[in-house]
N, C-alpha and C positions, 0 to 999 in steps of 0.2 A: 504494500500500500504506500502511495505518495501522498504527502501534504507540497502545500508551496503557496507564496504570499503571507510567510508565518510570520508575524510578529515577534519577541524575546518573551518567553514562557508557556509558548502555544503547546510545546512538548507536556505540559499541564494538561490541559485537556484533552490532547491526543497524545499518549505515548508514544514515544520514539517504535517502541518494543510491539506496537499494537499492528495487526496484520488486516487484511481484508477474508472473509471467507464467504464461499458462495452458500448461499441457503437453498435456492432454488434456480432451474434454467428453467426453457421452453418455457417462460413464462409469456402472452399475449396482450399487453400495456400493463405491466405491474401497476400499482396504484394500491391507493387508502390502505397501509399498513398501519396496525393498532394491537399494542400486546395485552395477554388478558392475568391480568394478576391473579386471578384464582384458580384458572389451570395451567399457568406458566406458559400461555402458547400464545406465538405470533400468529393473526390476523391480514391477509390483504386479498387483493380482487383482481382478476385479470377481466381488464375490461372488454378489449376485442373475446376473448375467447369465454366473456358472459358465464364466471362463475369466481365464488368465494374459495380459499384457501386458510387452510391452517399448518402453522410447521409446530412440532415439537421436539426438543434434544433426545436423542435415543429414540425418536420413533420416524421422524421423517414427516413429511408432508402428506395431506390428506384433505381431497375435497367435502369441502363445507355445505354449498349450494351450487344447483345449476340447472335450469338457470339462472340466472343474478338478477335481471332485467338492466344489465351495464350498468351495475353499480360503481359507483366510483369513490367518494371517501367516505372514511368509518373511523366510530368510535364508542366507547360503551357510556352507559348513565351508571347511577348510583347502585342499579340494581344487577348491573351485571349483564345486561341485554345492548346487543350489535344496534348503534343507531345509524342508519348510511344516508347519506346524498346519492340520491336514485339517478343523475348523469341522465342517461335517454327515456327513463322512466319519469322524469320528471315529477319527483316526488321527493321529499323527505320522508324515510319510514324508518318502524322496526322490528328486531329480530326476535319475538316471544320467546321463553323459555320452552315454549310447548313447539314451537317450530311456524307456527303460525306470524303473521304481518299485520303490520296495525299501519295504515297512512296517519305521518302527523301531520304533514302539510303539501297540498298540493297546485296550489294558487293563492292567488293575491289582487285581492281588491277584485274579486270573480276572474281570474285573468289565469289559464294558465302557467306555471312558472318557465323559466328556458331550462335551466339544467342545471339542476343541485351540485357541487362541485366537491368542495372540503367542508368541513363540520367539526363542532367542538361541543363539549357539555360545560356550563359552569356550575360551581358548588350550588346552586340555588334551585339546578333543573335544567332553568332555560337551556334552551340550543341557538347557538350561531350557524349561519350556513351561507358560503356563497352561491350564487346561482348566475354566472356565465350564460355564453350560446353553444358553447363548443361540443356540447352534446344533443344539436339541431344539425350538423352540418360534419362533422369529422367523419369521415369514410369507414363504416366498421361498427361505429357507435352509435350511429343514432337510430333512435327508434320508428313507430310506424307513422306516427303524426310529426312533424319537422317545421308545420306551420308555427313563427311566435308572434306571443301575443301581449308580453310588455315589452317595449322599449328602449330599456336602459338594464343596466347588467349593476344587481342589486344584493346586497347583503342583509341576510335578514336575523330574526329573531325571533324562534319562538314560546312564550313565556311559560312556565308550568301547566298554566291553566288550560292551555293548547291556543291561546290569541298569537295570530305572527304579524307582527310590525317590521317596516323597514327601518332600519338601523342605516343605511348609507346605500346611496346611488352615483357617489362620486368618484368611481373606477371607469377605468374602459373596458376591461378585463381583471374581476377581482378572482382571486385563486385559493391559496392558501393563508388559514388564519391561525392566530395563537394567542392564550393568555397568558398574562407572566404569572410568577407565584400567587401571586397574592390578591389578581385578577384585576389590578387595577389599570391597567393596558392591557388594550389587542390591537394585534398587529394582524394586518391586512396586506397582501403584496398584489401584484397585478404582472402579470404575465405578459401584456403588450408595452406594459411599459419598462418592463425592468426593475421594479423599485418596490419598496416597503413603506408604507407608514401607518406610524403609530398613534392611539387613540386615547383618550382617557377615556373612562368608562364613569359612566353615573353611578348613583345609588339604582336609579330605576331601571337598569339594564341598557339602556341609549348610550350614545360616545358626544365626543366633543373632541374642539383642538385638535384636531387632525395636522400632523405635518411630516416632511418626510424621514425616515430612519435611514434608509440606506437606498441605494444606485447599485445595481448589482453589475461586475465588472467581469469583463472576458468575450471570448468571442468561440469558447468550445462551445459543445454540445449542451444543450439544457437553460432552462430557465424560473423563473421564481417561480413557482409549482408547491412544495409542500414545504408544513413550514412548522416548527417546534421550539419551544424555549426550557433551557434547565435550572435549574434551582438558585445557580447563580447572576440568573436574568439575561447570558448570554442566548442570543437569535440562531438557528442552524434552519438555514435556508438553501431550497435545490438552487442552482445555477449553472452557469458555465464551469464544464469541469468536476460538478458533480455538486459538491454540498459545502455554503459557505458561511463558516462561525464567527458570528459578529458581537459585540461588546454592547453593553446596554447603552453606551452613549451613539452608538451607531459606529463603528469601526472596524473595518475587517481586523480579524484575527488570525484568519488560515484558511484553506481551502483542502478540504478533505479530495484528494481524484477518485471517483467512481469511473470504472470503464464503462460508457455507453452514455445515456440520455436518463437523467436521473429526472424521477417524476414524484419523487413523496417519500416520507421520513417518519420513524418513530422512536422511541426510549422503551427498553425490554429487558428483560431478566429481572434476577429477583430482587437487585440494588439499583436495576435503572439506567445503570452504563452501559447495556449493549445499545446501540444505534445501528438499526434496522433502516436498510435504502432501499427502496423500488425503482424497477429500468424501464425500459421499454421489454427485455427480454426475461430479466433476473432479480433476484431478490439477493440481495449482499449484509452482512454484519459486520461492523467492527465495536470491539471496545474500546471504551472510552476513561477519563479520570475524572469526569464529573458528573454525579446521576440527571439525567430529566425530570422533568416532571411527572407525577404520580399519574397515570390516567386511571377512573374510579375502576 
């Protein structure tokens, strides 16, 4: 494994000693990785190939669902149940215990949504979700209906009680999102434009202050796509070259090299240092020296 664009103590957060391993090959658009703390298994989806995955240590990988209806990112709630961004299903839903699916949200303001993209739970219930077009139009993914029907590419909210409000319409391309510890920022990045910014968050779940965190830098493969923060309020975002760890005042720190076109990221194992990356073809791990953040 390569880093490069390190700062002086980056070897902190990435060991020098830390390797790359593969989890998974033949994967068809890896996407929405999420590890599950109470069966120790990594979570993700292969979107083209319209179906859920699970890995675990000593047993290997095993399909979850299929088909997915091109689910695309995932994460669990309080109680232990898969919450995804339905992608060409154009749904947010979730995964019962019993196996069964509940839609929590599937329009807005009567309007169809365009395409659930990334998701996040906060301590309180609520869900965040971006909803993009990219899953009306990408060759592979989308679904039977492709006609949209809002205008603007929207991040939303939806509140315990199951009411979803928009939270921001001012993306071109919103993508991946994150909270920091303590949930007082999210960050939001956009994929057409290259960039991150970061929000304050209310008491009542709404943002404010919007400005921007980082410019994402390079001309490899890949772009702001998924996105995670760790305990020490450092940003690890896809980019060029794979996935790039930034400082809470917005700074690069390093760039982790993933081979291939990195599309999503998560924190796994039992202390939270493995960092789980999805490709276009593979799923990859490396460990890390500082845990992520807890997902419930």
């Amino acid at each position: 494994m390569e880093v490069d664009m390190t700062v002086q103590g980056f070897d902190r957060i990435v060991p020098k000693e830390s390797s790359l391993r593969l989890i998974a090959d033949s994967v068809s658009f890896g996407e929405g990785p999420v590890w599950n703390k109470r069966t120790q298994e990594l979570f993700w989806v292969n979107i083209v190939g319209d179906s859920i995955w699970k890995w675990k240590e000593g047993v290997g990988k095993t399909q979850v669902m299929n088909p997915s209806y091109k689910a695309d990112g995932m994460t669990f709630d309080q109680e232990g149940r898969l919450v995804v961004a339905g992608w060409s299903w154009r749904r947010v839903w979730r995964l019962e215990h019993d196996g069964s699916i509940t839609t929590l949200c599937s329009e807005f303001d009567g309007k169809t949504l365009n395409s659930p993209n990334d998701i996040v739970v906060k301590s309180d219930g609520s869900i965040y979700f971006t909803d993009p077009t990219g899953g009306l139009y990408n060759v592979e993914m989308h679904g039977n209906d492709i006609q949209r029907y809002i205008d603007y590419n929207g991040v939303y909210r939806i509140s315990p009680d199951g009411n979803t409000t928009l939270v921001t319409k001012d993306f071109t391309y919103p993508n991946g999102l994150a909270f920091n510890a303590d949930e007082s920022l999210l960050y939001i990045n956009d994929s057409r434009d290259d960039l991150i910014n970061v929000f304050d968050v209310n008491v009542d779940g709404s943002i404010k202050n919007g400005r921007l965190f980082y410019k994402l830098i390079g001309r490899e493969p890949g772009v702001a796509d998924g996105m995670k923060v760790d305990i020490e309020g450092n940003v690890y975002c896809t980019g060029p070259a794979g996935i790039h760890v930034i400082s809470p005042k917005g700074d690069l720190l390093g760039r982790i090299n993933i081979p291939g076109h990195s599309t999503n990221l998560c924190f796994g194992d039992h202390d939270w240092k493995g960092l789980y990356v999805t490709t276009y073809d593979s799923v990859f791990k490396v460990r890390i020296g500082v845990a992520g953040i807890a997902v419930w």
